[in-house]
N, C-alpha and C positions, 0 to 999 in steps of 0.2 A: 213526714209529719202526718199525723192521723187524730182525729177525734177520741179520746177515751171516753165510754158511755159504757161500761159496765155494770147493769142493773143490779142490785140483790133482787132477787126471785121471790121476794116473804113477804110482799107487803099485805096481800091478804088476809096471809098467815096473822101477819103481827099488827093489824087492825082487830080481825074478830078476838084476839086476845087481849086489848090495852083499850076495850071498853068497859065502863062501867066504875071504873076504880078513882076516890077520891083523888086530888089532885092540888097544889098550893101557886100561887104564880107571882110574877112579882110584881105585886101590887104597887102602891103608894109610897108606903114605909120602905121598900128596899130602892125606890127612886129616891127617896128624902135621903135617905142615908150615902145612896151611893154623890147624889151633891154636895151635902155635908162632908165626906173625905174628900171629895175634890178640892177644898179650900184649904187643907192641910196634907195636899199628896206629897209634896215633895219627901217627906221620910217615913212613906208606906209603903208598909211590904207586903208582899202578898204571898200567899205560900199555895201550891200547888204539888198533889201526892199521885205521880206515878205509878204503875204496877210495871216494875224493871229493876235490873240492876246494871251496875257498871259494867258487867263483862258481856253485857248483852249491845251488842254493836251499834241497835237503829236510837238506841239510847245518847249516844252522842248524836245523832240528828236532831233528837229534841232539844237537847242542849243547846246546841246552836241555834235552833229556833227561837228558844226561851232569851239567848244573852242576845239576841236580835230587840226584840218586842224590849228588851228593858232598857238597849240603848235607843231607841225610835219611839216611845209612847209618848200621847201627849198630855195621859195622866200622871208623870212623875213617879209613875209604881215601879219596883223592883220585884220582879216574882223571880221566891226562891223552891228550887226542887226538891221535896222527899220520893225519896227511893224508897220502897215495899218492895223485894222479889216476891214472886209471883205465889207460892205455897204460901208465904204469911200474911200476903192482900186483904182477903177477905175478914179474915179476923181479926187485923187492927183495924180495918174501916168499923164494923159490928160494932167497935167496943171503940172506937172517938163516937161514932152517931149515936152510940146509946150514952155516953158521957159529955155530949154536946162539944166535943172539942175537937171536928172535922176541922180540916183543912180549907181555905175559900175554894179550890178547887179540886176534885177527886177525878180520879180515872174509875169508870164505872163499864162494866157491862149493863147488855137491856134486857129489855121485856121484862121477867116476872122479877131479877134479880136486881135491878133499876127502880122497879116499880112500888118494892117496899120500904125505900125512902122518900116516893116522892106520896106515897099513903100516910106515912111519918110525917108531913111537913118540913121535910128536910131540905128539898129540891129546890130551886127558882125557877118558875118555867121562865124559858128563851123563847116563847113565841112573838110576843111583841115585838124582839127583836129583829127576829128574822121578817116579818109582815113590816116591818118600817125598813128594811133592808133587802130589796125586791135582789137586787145582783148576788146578794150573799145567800139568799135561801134557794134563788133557778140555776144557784151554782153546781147545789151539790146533784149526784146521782137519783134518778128515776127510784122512790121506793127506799131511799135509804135512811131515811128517816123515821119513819112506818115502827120499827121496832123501839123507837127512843120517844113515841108519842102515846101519850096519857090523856084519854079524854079531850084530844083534840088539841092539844097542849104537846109541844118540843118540851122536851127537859133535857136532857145532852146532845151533843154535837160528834160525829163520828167522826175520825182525823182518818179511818181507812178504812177496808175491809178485808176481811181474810177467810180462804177455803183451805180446807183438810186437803192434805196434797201426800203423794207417795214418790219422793225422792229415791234418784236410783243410779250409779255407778254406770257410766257409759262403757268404761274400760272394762269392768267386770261383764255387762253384756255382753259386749264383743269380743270377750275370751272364750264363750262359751256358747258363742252364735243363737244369743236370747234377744225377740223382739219384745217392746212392750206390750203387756197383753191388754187385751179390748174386754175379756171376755173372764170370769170369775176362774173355770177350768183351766185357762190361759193363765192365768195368775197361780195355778196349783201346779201347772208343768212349769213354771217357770224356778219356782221354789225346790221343784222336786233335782230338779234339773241342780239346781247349785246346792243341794244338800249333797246330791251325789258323788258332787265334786271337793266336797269338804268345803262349801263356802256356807256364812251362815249369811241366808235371805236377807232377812229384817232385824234392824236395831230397833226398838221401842221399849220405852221407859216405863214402869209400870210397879216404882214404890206407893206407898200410901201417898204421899204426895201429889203423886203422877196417874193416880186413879182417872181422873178425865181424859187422858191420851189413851188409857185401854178404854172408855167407855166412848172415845170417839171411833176407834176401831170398830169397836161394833156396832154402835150406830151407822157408821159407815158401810158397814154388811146390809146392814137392815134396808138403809135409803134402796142397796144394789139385790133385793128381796121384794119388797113390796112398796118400796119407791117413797114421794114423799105425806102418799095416802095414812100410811104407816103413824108416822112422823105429826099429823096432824089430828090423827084420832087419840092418840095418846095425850097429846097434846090439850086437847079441849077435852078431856075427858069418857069420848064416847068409845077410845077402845080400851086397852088392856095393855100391860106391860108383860104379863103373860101369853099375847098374841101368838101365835106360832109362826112368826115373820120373824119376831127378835128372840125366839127361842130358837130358832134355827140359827139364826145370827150367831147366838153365846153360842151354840156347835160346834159350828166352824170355826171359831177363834179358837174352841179347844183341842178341836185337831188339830187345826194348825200348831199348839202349844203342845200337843202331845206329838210332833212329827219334828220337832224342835227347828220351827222355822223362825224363831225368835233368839237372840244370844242366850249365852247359856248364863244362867240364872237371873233370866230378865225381871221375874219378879223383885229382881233388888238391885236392882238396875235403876239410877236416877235418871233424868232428864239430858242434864249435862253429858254424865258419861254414855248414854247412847245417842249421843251427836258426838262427840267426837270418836265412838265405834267406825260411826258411818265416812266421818270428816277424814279419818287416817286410812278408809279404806279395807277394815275390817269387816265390812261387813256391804250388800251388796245394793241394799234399802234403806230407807229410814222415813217410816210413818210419823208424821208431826202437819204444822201448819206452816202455810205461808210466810207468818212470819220471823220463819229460820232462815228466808232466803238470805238476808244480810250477815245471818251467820255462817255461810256457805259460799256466797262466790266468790272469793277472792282467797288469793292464795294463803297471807296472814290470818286469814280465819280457819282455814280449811286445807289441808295438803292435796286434798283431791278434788279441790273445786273445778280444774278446767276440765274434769269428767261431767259433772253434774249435770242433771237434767232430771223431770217431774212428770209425773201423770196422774189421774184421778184413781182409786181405786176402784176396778173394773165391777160391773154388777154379778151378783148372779144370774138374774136375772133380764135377757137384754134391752127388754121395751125399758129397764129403768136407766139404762144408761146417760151419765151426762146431772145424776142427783147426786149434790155433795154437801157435806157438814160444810156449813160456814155461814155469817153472817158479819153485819158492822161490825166491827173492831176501833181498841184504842179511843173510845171516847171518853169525853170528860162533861161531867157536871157542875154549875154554880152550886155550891152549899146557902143555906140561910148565914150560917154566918159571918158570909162574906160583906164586908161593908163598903166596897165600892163593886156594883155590879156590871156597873158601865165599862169600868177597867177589863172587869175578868172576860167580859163578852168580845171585849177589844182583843184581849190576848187571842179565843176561841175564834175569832175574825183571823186574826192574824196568823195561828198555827192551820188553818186549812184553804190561807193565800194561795196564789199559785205558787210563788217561790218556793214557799215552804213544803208544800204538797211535791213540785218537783225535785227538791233535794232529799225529800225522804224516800220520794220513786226512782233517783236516779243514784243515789250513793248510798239507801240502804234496804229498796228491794218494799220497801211499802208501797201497798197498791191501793189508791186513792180514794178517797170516799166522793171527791169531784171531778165534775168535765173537765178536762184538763188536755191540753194538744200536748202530744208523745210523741217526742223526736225518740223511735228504733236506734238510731247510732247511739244513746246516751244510755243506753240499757245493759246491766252485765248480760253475757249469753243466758243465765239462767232466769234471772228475772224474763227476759225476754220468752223464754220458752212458757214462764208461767200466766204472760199475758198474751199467748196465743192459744195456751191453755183453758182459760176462760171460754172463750169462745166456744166451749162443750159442755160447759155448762150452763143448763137450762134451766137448775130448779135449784133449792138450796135449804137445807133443818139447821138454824141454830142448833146449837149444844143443849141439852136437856137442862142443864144446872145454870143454865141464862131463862130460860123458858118458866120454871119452878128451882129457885133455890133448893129447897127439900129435899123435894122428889130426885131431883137433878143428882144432888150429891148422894142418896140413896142409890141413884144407878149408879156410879162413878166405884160406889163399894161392893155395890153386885155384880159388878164388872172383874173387880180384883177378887173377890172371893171365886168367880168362874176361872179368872187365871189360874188360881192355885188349885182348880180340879173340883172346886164343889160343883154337887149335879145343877145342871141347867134349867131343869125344868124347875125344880126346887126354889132355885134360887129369885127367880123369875114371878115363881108364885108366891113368893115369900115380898119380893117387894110390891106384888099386886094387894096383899093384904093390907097391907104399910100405905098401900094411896087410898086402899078403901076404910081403913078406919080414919082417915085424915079427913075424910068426905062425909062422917057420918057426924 
């Protein structure tokens, strides 16, 4: 048994960004109210909206979670699940919060993409709750809050967090006497190495859909380029998207795409189907997050799970070694329109319990947003590998399109346009015009 104290690395980061921005809390009236159902909960329901679907595995963890809290609550509430997959998320939440008919509880990303509902008056801040709840807020992780705080104000709750990870075939290395590489060049011999063998490298997804998994790739160059200096000046505005760190970045990924270290016609290629490229052993990589591990180590998920194993992608750079995409994950927010708020903070107590926090680290590979004592023996091999993995990492860039909706999803498409071979530099400088007329 060991302590988990896995910090996110951003809290700085995600302080000097989530000052200054209006904010709503829950005042008076969302107290009145949430007493007021209290006296008629026996047949209230509460609805809560996921970003998941049914075939997505850690998805029955919640489940279980959720038909927990609704037989044990001692407000009488029944919370029922909406399902979103993940491509249609953002655009049915847009369009309930601009029609006022959100769900009481939503699954949110943070920083900038969190931030413009709680500018909206959409949000309820959780501060008071957590500040009347000393055990339940020195529960969670060092700084992991930091991205979900508004003027000093919680507004969501993380249930985990998750890094950018490079999944990879133990069996396929070992047929072809490949270590995992440390080192950017190491990562080109290794590619070069199983093209030559007729194996293809890397499965990644990379439809209009799946534009954020190519634009995590590169990002992910970039951290392994100029580290997460990088990452922070674009960020607050004082560098460039044009830098020549993440133009060297879009490069590399195009050589790479022109040396066809990606399956063949990745550009149309979904999500799905490049996990089970990798899952069947097709392929000898598979670039995604964390939160594939649940789709991965077990054998019904995966034919080639008890190969499996992870690593970070390697820098080019080596002083940047150990900087990786990732940040909180899996949180959820109170809406305004939730009319017992007490309820829904009870559920958000309840889904980052210990129980709850250990059944979704120990049977689906999520890795905690809390201290939590980890018994090693209850770990698949691969989860295991990914939380000894951690431990190399030092630093960590949210996702661009958590950071700046906008801008975010503008890289995600200058990402896929690089894919398909337009110039780099171009492209790069075409979205630096795109932030600076947005500034002007």
């Amino acid at each position: 048994m060991k302590k988990f104290t896995v910090c996110l690395l951003i809290g700085a980061m995600a302080a000097s960004m989530l000052t200054g921005c209006g904010g709503s809390n829950s005042g008076s009236s969302d107290s009145a109210d949430a007493k007021e159902s209290k006296e008629d909960s026996n047949s209230e329901t509460m609805t809560i909206m996921m970003n998941g679907s049914d075939s997505d595995a850690y998805m029955e963890g919640y489940r279980k979670i959720i038909d927990g809290f609704n037989e044990s609550n001692e407000y009488g509430v029944k919370v029922e699940i909406q399902n979103v997959v993940n491509s249609d998320y953002k655009t049915k939440l847009t369009t309930m919060m601009a029609s006022d008919s959100e769900t009481d509880i939503i699954f949110t990303w943070e920083l900038g993409y969190l931030e413009n509902f709680v500018n909206g008056n959409k949000i309820v801040s959780l501060q008071k709750y957590l500040d009347e709840d000393e055990d339940w807020k020195n529960s969670f992780n060092g700084g992991i809050l930091d991205p979900l705080t508004y003027d000093g104000e919680v507004y969501a709750i993380p249930t985990q967090q998750s890094t950018a990870i490079m999944y990879y075939n133990k069996a396929i290395f070992d047929e072809y006497n490949l270590e995992v590489p440390t080192t950017y060049d190491e990562y080109v011999q290794v590619c070069d190495t199983l093209k030559e063998n007729g194996v293809t490298p890397v499965a990644l997804a990379s439809t209009a859909d799946d534009a954020w998994l190519v634009s995590q790739y590169i990002q992910q160059l970039s951290d392994g380029i100029k580290g997460e200096d990088l990452f922070n000046s674009i960020k607050e505005g004082t560098g460039k998207w044009n830098d020549e760190g993440m133009v060297e970045a879009g490069k590399l990924f195009q050589e790479e795409v022109n040396k066809g270290y990606f399956e063949d016609g990745f550009t149309g290629v979904s999500g799905d189907e490049a996990k089970l490229m990798f899952a069947n052993g097709q392929t000898a990589m598979y670039f995604n997050g964390c939160w594939e591990i649940s789709n991965l180590d077990k054998k019904e998920n995966a034919a080639e799970a008890e190969n499996f194993s992870c690593f970070i992608m390697p820098p080019v750079n080596e002083e940047y070694a150990g900087v990786a995409v990732g940040s909180v994950d899996t949180s959820y927010a109170v809406t305004k329109n939730c009319k017992n708020v007490d309820a829904a903070v009870a559920l958000l107590k309840y889904m980052t319990n210990e129980d709850s926090t250990s059944l979704l680290l120990y049977d689906y590979g999520r890795i905690p947003s809390t201290n939590i004592e980890i018994d090693d023996s209850k770990l698949t091999p691969l989860c295991a590998d990914f939380v000894n993995l951690l431990s190399t990492v030092n630093a960590q860039t949210p996702w661009f399109d958590r950071v700046d909706t906008d801008l975010g999803n503008e890289f995600n498409n200058t990402t896929i346009g690089i894919a398909n071979g337009e110039d780099v530099q171009d492209s790069f400088d075409n979205l630096q015009s795109y932030a600076d007329s947005k500034s002007e």
